[in-house]
C-alpha positions in Angstrom: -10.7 -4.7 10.2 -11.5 -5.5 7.1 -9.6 -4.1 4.0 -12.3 -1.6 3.0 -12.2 -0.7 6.8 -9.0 -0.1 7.0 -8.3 2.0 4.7 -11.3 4.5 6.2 -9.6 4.3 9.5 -6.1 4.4 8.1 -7.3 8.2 5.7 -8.8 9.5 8.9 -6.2 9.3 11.2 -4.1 11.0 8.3 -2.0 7.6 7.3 -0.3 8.2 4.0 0.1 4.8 3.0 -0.9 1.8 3.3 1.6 -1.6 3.0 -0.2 -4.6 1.6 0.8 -7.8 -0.3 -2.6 -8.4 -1.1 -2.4 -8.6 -5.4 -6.1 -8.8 -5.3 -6.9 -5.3 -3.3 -7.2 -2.9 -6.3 -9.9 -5.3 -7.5 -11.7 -5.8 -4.3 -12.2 -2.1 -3.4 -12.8 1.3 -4.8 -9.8 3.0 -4.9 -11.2 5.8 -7.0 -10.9 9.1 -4.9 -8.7 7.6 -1.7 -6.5 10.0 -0.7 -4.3 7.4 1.1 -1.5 6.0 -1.3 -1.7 2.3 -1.7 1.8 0.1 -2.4 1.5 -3.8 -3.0 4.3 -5.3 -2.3 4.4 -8.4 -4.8 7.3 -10.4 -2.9 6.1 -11.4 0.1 9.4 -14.0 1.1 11.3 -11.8 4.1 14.8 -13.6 3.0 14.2 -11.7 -0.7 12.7 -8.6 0.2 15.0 -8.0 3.5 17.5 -7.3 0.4 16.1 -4.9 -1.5 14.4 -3.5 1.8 16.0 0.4 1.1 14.6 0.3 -2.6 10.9 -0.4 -1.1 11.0 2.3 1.1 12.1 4.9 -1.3 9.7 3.5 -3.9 7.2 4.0 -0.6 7.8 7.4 0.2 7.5 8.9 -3.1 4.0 7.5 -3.1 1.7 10.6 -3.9 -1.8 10.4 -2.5 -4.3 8.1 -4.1 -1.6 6.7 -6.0 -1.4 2.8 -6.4 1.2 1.1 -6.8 2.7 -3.1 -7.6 6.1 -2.9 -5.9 
């Protein structure tokens, strides 16, 4: 699916997040009035991010609906 797709499918199966490392998306779709929360995650390199792995996912689930967020 395509990004835009996704994100349809993702809010109407009741996802409340969606994981990207796409820096582009916010620019690329209208994320005005989503109710699914959006985190970018800017490191994309497993060996860095395993490490701070705990601090994403908190970060992650305090993610309020529509929110957008650069991680």
């Amino acid at each position: 699916l395509s990004n835009g797709d996704l994100i349809e499918v993702a809010e109407r199966n009741d996802f409340e997040v969606r994981v990207s490392t796409d820096r582009n998306l916010r620019y690329q779709q209208n994320l005005t009035e989503r109710t699914i929360a959006i985190a970018v995650v800017l490191q994309s390199a497993w060996p860095v991010l395993k490490t701070r792995a705990d601090e994403v996912s908190d970060v992650i689930s305090n993610l309020g609906p529509g929110e957008y967020l650069e991680i």
